[in-house]
N, C-alpha and C positions, 0 to 999 in steps of 0.2 A: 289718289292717296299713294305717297310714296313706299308702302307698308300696311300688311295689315296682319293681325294678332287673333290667335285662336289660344284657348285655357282651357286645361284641363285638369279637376280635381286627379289630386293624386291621396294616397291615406295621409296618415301622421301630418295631417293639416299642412300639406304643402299642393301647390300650384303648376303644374306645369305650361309654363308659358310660352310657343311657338312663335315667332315674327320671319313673316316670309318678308322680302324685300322684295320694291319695285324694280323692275328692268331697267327704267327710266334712270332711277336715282343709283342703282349698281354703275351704269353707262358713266353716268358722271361722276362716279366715285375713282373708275378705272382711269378715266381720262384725267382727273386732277391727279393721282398717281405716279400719270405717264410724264405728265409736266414735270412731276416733281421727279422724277427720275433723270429724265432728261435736262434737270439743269445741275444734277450732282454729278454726272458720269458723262465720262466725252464716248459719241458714237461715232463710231468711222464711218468717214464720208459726210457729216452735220454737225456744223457748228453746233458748237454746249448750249444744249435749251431748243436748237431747231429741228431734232429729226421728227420725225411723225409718229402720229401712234400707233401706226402696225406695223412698222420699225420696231419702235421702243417693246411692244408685247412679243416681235417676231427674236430680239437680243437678249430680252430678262423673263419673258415667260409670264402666262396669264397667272400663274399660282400666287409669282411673287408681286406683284400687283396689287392684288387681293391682299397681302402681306403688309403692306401700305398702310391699309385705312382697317383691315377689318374690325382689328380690335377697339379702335376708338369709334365706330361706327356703331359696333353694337351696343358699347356705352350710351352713344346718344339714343342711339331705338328704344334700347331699354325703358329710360326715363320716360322718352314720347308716351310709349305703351304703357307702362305704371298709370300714367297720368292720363289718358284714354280709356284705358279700361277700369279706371278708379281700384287699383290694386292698393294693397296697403301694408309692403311687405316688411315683418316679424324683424328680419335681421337678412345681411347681408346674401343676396342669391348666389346661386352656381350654375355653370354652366355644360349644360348634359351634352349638346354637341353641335356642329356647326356643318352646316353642306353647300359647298359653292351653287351647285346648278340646280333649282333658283336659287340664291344666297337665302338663308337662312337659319335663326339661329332658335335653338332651343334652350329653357335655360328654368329651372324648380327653384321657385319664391319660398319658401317660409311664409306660414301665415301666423298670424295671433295666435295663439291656445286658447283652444276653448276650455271653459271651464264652469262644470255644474256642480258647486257643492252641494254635499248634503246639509241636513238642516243641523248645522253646529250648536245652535241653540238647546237643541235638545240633545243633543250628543252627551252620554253621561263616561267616564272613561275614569277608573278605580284609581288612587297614587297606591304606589306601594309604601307600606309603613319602612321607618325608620329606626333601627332600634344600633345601637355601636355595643359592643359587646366589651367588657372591661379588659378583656387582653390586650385592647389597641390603649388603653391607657398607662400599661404597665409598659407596653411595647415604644411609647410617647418618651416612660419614665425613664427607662434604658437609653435612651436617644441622650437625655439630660446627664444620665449620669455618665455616659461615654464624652459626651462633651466637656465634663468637667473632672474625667479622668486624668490620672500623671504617675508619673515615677515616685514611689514616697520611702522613705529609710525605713528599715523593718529591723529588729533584731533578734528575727529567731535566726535559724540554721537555713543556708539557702537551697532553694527545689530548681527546678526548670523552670524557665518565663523568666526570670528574676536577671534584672542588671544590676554585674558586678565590678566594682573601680578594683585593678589588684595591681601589684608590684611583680614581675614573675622573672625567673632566669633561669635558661634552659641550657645544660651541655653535653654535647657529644662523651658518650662514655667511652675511654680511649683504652690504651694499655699504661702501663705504668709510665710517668715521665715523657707522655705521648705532649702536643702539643692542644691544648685546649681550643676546642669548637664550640661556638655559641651558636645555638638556636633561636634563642629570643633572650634580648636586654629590654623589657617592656615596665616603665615608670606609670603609673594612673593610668592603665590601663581598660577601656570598660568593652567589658565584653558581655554576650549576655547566654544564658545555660540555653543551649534546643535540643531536646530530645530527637527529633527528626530530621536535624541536618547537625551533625556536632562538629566540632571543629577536631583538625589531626593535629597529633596522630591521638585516631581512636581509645577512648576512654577518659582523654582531658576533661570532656563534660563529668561527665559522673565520679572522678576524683574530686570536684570540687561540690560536690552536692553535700549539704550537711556542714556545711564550712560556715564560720559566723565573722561577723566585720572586727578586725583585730587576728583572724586567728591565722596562723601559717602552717604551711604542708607540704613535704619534700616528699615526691615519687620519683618510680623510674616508669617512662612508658618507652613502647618501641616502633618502626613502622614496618609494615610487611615487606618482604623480598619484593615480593610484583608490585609495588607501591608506587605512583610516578612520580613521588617525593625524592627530593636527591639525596635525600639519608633513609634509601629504602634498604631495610634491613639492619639498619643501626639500632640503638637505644640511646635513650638520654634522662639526664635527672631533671628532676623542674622541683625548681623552689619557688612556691607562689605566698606571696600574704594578701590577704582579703584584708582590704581598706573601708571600704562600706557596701552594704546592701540595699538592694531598691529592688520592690515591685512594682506594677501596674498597678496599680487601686482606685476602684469606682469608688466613690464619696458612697456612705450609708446613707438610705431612705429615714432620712430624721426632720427634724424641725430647722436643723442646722442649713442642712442640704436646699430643702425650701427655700430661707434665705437669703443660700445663694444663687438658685435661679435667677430670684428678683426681689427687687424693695416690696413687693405689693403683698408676698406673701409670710405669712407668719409661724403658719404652723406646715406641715406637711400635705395634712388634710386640705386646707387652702389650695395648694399646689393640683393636686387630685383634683379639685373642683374644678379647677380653671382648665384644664386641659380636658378633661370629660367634656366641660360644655364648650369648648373650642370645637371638639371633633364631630359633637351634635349640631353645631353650627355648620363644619367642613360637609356632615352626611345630610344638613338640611338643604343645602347649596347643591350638593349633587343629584339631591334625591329630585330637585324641584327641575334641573337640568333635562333629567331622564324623562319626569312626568312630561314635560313642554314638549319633547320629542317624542313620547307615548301619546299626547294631544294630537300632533300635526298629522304622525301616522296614522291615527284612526279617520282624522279626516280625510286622508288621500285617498285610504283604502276607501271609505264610503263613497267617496265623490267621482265625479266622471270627468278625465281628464284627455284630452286629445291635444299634443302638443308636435312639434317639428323635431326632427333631431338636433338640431343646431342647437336645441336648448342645454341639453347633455353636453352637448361639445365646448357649448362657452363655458360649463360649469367646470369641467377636465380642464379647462384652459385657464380660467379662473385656479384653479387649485395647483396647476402646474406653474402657475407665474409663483404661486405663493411658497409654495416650497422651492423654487430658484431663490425666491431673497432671503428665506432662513438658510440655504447653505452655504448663502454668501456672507451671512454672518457668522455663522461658525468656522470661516477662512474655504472654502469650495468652491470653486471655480463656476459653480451654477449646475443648472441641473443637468447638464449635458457631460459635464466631464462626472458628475455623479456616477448618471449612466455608463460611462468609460470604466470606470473603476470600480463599480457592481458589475460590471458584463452585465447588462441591461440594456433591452432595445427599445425603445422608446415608444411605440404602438403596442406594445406589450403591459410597460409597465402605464400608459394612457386605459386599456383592459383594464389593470386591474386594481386602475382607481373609479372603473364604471359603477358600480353597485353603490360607491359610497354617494358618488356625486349624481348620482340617478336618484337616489333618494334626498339630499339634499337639496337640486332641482327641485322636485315635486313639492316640497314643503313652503319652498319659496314662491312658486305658486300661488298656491292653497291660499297663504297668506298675504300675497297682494291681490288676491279675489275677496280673501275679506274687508281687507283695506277699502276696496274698491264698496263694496257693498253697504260698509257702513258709513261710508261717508265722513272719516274721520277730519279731522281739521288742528291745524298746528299753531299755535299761536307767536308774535311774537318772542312773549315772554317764556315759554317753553323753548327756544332756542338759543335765548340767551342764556337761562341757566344751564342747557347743555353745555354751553360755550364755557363757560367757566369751571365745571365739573370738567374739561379738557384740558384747558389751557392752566387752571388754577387760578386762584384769589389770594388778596392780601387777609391780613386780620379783620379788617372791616368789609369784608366781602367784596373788594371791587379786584378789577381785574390789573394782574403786575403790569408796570409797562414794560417791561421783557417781553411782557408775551401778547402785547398790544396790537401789533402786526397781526401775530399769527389769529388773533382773535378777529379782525378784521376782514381777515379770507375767509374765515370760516362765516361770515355773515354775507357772504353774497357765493357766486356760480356754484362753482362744483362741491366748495365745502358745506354749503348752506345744503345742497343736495342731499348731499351724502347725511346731514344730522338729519334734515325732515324724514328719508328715509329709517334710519335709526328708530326714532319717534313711531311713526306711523307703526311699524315695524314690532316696536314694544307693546304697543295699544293694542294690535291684532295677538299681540299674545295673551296678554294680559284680560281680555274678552274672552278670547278661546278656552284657556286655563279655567276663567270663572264660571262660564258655562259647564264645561267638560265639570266640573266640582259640582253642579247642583244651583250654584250663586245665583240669585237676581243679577240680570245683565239690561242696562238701557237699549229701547229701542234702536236702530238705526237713523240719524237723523233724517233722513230721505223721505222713512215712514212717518215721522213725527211729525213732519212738516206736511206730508200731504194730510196726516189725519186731521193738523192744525185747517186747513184749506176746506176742507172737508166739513168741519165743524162748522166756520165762518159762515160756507155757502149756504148749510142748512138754516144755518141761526141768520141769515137777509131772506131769502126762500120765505122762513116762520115767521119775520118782521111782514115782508111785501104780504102775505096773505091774509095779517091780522089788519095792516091797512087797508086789501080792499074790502074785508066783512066789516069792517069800521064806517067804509064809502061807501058797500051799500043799504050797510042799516040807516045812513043818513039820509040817503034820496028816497028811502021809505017812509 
């Protein structure tokens, strides 16, 4: 044997698998090497391709040699051994380490995960009530009403907040027969009053406060000495006329307001209803979210799980491809220049997505060991209507030809894949859920079938032995 393979259980269901190599077949690994060296590279003194092989080992060294073949060599060993030792590894192995004399490589498989659920069936797991408190409806109502907020004409006297259209003219107060300075020639002006940022020079705001649309008003204001205005320390007069007033104004909680949400509603109360039961919908949807993953967990925590790390690691990898393509849709260059621009190092931030996808992992487990247990089954027609629930339907229910193609991948390799998965997927929920709630849950078909077998044999069994007390009450 040109090779032979020693295993050794390691924890976390992985394999350590040694393959020492024969002498024989190392000999002839070196020498195919040396050929091939000696027909890339001229050796002084032998024609390209003729020098010999303790020449060619004594000019480029036994190391590099070895450098030649070893890494596709161990690929093939590898395979041999898998298939020798009926290994049957989980996901892609690594390699712990390599030592020329005797060549040799070692190298920890991944295995399957094992996994021993508890009994789901009986598993009972409380939902938490749902109750929405009427502040998120009032909190709903203000959404509405800020959306259908605007500027509207008022005609009391104006406050702060309030935008003003005015006429205004401002001039340098001189000396007599001085030569007039204009600070501001402003026609339709709209400005608006803010108490915390006003505009200069100081107290133009609150001159015009109490002012109504129509009315005018001639001050003097002035600006400070240390002002870094260019008329610091001057004064000036301002003649402004207020041309119209506006506020901000939320629409009043009335029938009117209803409305105009939407056609559907009539009165206000309407409105209240729809939105109450919209957010009992929204908290019935999250509550059911939470409960599915208050399910999985209690199953993980009861059950017994022994898995490989790789499983962790595809999950991090899985989650890290996934957030690369959402920051490539928000314009971000992926997740690496993320990292560049958080000061972020990438095994760090791979940490401290561990917990999440560590639990994530496990659930998905859990849930293809139920999958597995119950023996679930997908039907055509359950795929098809997935199909179309994706792709979309015309009014007669058939499928657009727009999306005719697309429906068509999705009926065969990887997209047919991927919905069985789905399926299967929802089934194990939707079992788990019922159970964890108390519900009658069909047996597993696996049982059903054997019980059916079971039944059959006894009822031929109870046939064959009323035949023979039938045969031998006749020979009696």
């Amino acid at each position: 044997m040109s090779f032979t393979v020693t295993t050794e259980p390691r924890e976390n269901r992985q394999l350590a698998v040694t393959i020492e190599v024969g002498q024989e077949r190392v000999e002839k690994e070196l020498r195919k090497a040396a050929a091939k060296v000696a027909n890339q590279y001229k050796v002084p003194g032998f024609r390209k391709g003729k020098a010999p092989y303790h020449i060619i080992v004594q000019q480029f060294g036994l190391a590099n040699l070895y450098g030649e073949f070893i890494d596709d060599l161990g690929q093939v060993l590898f395979r041999e051994a898998v298939e020798q030792e009926k290994i049957e590894p989980y996901a892609q192995s690594s390699l712990e380490d390599i030592q020329l004399e005797p060549l040799t490589y070692k190298l920890i498989v991944p295995l399957e995960p094992e996994i021993k659920l508890a009994d789901y069936r009986a598993m009972r797991v409380e939902a938490d009530e749902t109750e929405i408190d009427e502040s998120q409806v009032e909190q709903r109502l203000e959404q509405y009403r800020e959306e259908f907020a605007g500027w509207q004409d008022v005609e009391r006297p104006t406050d702060f907040g309030d935008l003003l259209t005015v006429d205004v003219k401002s001039v340098i107060l001189g000396d007599e027969g001085a030569e007039e300075t204009v600070v501001l020639d402003e026609t339709d002006w709209d400005i608006t009053l803010d108490e915390e940022n006003p505009m200069e020079p100081a107290g133009f705001d609150r001159e015009l406060l109490g002012m109504k649309a129509g009315e005018s008003k001639e001050f003097v204001l002035g600006w400070p000495a240390d002002s870094q205005s260019i008329y610091a320390g001057k004064q000036a007069t301002f003649n402004v006329t207020v041309k119209s007033v506006q506020a901000y104004e939320k629409p009043e909680l009335n029938d009117d307001f209803a409305k105009l949400v939407g056609p559907d509603y009539e009165t206000i109360e309407d409105l209240k209803k729809s939105i109450r039961e919209s957010i009992e919908e929204g908290e019935r949807g999250r509550a059911e979210s939470q409960y599915i993953d208050k399910v999985l967990d209690a199953l993980v925590e009861a059950s017994e799980i022994d898995y490989p790390p790789i499983v962790i690691e595809d999950q991090i990898d899985g989650m890290m491809q996934d957030m690369d393509q959402r920051l490539r849709q928000i314009g971000i260059d992926g997740m690496s220049a993320f990292l560049r621009q958080t000061n972020q190092d990438e095994e760090e931030y791979r940490e401290q997505m561990r917990p999440d996808a560590t639990k994530i992992a496990l659930r998905n487990l859990v849930m293809s060991e139920v999958v597995k247990q119950e023996s679930f089954e997908i039907d055509d027609a359950e795929i098809e209507e997935r199909i179309k629930q994706m792709v979309g339907v015309d009014e007669d229910g058939n499928i657009n030809e727009s999306s005719a193609a697309l429906a068509d991948l999705l009926r065969q390799g990887a997209g047919r894949n991927m919905i069985l998965s789905q399926l299967l997927t929802e089934k194990a929920v939707n079992l788990l859920q019922a159970a964890a709630r108390g519900e009658e849950v069909p047996a597993p078909k696996a049982k059903v079938e054997a019980a059916a077998e079971t039944e059959n044999a006894e009822a031929e069994t109870a046939a064959d032995e009323r035949v023979s007390e039938s045969e031998a009450a006749d020979a009696e």
